[in-house]
N, C-alpha and C positions, 0 to 999 in steps of 0.2 A: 354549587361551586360558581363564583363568580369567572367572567370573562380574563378579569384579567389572570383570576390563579390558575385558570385553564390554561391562558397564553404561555405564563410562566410554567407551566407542568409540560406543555407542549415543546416550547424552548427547552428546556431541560431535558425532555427525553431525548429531541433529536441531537443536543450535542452530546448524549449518553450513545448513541449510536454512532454519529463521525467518531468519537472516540474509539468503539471497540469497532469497525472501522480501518483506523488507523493502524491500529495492534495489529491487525490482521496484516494488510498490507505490509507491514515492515516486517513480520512475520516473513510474510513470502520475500522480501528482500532478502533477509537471511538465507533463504534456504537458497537462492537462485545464487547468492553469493558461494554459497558454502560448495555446493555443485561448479562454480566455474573454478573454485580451489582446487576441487577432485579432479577436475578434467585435466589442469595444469596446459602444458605444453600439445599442444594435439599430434601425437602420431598414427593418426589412419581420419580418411576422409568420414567416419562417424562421428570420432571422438570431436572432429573441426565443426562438423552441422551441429553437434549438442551444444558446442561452444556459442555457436551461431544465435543458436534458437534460444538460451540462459543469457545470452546478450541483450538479446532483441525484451525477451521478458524481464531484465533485469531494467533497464531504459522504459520500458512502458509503465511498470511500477512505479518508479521512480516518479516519470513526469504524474501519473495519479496520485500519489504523496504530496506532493507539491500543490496541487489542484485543491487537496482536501483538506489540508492546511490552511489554505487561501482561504475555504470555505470556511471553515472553523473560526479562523481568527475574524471572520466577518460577524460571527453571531456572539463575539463576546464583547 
């Protein structure tokens, strides 16, 4: 195999990986969404830290999506 079809197999796989990746994280978007659905209105100091905690991991997500986008769109 030549260098360059290596490069290009190389390149290919890893945007086959930020892709599935991707999936994954907005996966977990979904679910951390779907959990701040269930929680709704917090009435007891639990239900308020779950809310807390599917916040915070809903925003961290988020800003990694963004990151891995940036990446992605750089390798095309």
């Amino acid at each position: 195999m030549s260098e360059e079809n290596r490069s290009k197999s190389s390149d290919s796989s890893e945007r086959k990986r930020q892709r599935i990746r991707l999936a994954r994280l907005e996966a977990d978007m979904a679910y951390f969404q779907a959990r701040l659905e269930l929680i709704g209105s917090p009435n007891s100091s639990n239900r308020a830290a779950q809310r807390k905690v599917f916040n915070l991991l809903h925003k961290t997500v988020a800003s990694k999506i963004l990151k891995l986008k940036r990446r992605f769109a750089e390798l095309n």
